[in-house]
N, C-alpha and C positions, 0 to 999 in steps of 0.2 A: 504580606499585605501591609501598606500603611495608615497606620489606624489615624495617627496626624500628618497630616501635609498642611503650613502654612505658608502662602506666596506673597511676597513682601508686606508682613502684615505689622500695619503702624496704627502706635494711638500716639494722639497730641494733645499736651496739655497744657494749656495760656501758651501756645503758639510754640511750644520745645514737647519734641518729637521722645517719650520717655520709651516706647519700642519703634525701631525706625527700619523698616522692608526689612521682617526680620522671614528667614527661609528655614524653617526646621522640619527634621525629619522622624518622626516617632514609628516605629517600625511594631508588630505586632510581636508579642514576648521579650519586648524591649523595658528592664527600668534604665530608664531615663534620667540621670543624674544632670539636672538642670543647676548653674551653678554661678554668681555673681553676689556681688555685695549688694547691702541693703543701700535701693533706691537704682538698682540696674536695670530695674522692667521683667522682673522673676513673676513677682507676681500679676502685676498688669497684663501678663500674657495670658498667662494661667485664666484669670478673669475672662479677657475676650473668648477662649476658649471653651468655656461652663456658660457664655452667656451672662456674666455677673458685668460685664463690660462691653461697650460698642465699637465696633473699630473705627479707626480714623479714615483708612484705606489698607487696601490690602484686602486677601480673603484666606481660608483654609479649608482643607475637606477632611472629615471625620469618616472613617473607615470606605474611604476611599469614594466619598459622596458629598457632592456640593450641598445638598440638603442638611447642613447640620444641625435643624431643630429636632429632625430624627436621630440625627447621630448622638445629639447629647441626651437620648434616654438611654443609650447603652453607658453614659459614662457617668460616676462617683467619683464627687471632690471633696476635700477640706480643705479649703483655701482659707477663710478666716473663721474658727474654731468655733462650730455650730453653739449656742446658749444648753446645756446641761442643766434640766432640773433638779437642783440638789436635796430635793424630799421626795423623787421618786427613785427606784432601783434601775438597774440598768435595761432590765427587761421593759418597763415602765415608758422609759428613753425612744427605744426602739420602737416601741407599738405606736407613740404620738408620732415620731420623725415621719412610719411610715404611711400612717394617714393624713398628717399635711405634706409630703410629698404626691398624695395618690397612688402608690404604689398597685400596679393592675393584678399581681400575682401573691397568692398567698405564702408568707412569709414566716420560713419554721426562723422563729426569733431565739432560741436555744440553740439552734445550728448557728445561728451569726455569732452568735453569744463564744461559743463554743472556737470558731475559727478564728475569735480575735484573741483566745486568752482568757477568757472572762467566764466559762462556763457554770463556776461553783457561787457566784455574788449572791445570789439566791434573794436575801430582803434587806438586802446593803444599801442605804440608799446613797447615790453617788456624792454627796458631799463628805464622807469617809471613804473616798477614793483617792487615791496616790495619781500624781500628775501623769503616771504612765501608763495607770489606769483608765484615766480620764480618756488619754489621745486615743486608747486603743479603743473607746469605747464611740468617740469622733469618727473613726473608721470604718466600725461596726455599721454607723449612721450609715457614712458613704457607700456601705455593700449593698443596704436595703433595695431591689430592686432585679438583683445580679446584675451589675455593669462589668463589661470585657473591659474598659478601659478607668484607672483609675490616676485623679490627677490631685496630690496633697504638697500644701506648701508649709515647708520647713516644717513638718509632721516630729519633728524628736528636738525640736528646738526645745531649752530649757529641762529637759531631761537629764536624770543623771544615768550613771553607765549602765544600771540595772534596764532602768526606763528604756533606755537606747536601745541595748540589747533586744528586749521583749517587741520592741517596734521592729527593726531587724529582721528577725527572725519573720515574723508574722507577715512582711511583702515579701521573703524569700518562696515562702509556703503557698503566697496566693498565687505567687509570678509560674512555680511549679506543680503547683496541685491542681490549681482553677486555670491556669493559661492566662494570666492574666496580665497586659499591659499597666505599668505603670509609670507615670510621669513625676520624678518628685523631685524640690528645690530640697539646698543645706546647707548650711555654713562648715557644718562638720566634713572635712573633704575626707578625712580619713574613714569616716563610718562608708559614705557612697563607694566608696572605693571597695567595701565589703560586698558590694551588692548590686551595684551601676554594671548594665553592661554596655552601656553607652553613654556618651557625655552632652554637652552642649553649656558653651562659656559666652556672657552675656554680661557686656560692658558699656555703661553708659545708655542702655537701649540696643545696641549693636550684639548680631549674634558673630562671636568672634570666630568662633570655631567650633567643628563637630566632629566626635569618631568615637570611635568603639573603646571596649577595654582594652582589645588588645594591641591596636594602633597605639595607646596611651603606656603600655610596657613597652614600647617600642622607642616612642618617644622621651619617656624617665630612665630613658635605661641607662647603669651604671656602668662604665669601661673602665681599662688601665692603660694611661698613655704614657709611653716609654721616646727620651729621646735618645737616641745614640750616635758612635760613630762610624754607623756600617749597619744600617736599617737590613739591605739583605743573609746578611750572616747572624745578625740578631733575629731574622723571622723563621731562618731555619735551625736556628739553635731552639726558639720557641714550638716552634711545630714537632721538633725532635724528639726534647725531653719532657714538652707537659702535654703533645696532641691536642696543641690549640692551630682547630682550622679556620677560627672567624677574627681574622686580623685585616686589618687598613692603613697603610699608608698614606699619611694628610700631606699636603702638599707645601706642608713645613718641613717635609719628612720624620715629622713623629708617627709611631706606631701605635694603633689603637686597638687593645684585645677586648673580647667584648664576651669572654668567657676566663673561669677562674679568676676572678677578680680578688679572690681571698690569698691566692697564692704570689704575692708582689714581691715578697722579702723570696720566697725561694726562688724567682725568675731573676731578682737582680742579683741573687750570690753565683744562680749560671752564668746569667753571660757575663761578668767580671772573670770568673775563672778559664773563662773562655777567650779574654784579652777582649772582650768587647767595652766599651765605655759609655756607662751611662751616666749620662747628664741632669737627667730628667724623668722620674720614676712615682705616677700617683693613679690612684682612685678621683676620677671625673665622672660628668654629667649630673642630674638632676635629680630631685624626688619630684612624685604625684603634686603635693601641696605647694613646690617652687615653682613646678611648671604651671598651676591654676592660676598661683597668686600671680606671676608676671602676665599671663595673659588677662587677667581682670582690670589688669592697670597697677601694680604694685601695690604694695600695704597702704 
């Protein structure tokens, strides 16, 4: 099911378009690694999305329904990091959030407590809480309610590796335990890439591009291009002694393996002793972070 569909949806601000017919696809058991520099339209979207924003033009449908003033009761945001009273406890937190939200269902607040990490705070009150504490506790907020879909921007920004981790882990747990969709922006390409099972690159307002994780391995993927002088005696001397059968011939006639890639020094002491000649012998293509950043627009 698509829990998001947006159909060219633009906001405009003093006449420059900061999300412009942007088309995304949020699939259900999707996180959703949302991804662009600051001042791309990450969060503007996010906004139009929860309602915290109007769109320009354009529309979307939440779980697969034009009515998304229904749809956004099934969904939990942190888009700009709710106000934390820091002389009440975490529990404290929780019981107010989910009486000014009106929450219709009654609320085991030691289960939320409990699913975000926080189970033992007991009569801590959150200003003796640790930034990772805080976000996890921000989270918390946004479960009040059980929403299937949950949409946080830049949720481990300013964390350190602990922090990081403990956030991590806890949308791995929701995405797996509760079924739970999540939409969430980062600068950290490397932490999403722990947890993203789907992408989406958002440049200038423009959504550049969308795919999966695994289209994304596909796309960073590392070869060894070999140039020689007898590409066919070199691909069966390759196939022979190391049972490499994913090879390509470019139409420079270099040869591109796309397995063993650690084994370079003992493919080029074969085919030398084999009378082949090679010219040309490395480790190509790209990492996750080179391929984000050129699609973003560069550094």
């Amino acid at each position: 099911m698509m829990v998001l569909e947006t159909n060219g949806l633009t906001k405009t601000y003093r006449k420059k378009n900061v999300v412009n017919a942007v088309n995304m696809h949020v699939e259900k058991g999707d996180i959703y690694g949302f991804i662009g520099k600051n001042g791309a339209g990450k969060t503007t979207l996010m906004k139009m999305v929860c309602g915290l924003a109007r769109p320009s033009a354009g529309s979307f449908t939440l779980f697969g329904s034009e009515n998304v003033s229904q749809g956004r009761k099934r969904i939990g945001c942190v888009i700009e990091q709710p106000a934390l009273f820091p002389r009440m406890t975490a529990r404290e937190n929780l019981i107010y959030y989910s009486k000014m939200q009106g929450c219709d269902k009654v609320t085991d607040y030691n289960s939320v407590l409990a699913m975000v990490g926080l189970p033992e705070t007991g009569k801590l009150k959150t200003k003796g809480f640790s930034l990772g504490m805080k976000q996890r506790l921000s989270i918390a907020i946004a479960l009040l309610g059980n929403p299937e879909f949950l949409v946080l921007d830049e949720p481990i920004n300013g964390l350190d590796p602990a922090g990081i981790l403990e956030v991590r882990q806890l949308l791995l747990r929701l995405q797996r335990e509760q079924e739970m969709t999540i939409l969430i922006s980062s600068h950290i390409l490397g932490e999403l890439g722990k947890m993203a099972t789907k992408y989406g690159i958002i440049n200038q307002g423009n959504l550049v591009e969308e795919f999966t994780a695994e289209e994304l391995n596909q796309k960073a993927v590392h070869y060894v291009r070999i140039g020689t002088d007898h590409q066919e005696r070199a691909c069966g001397i390759l196939r022979e002694k190391f049972g490499i059968g994913q090879m390509q011939v470019l139409p420079d006639a270099s040869i591109c393996i796309y397995e063993q890639t650690d084994q370079i020094g003992a493919m080029n002491r074969e085919l030398v002793s084999q009378n082949v000649t090679v010219s040309y012998l490395a480790v190509e293509g790209q990492d996750m972070e080179k391929y984000f950043v050129d699609r973003m627009g560069g550094m």
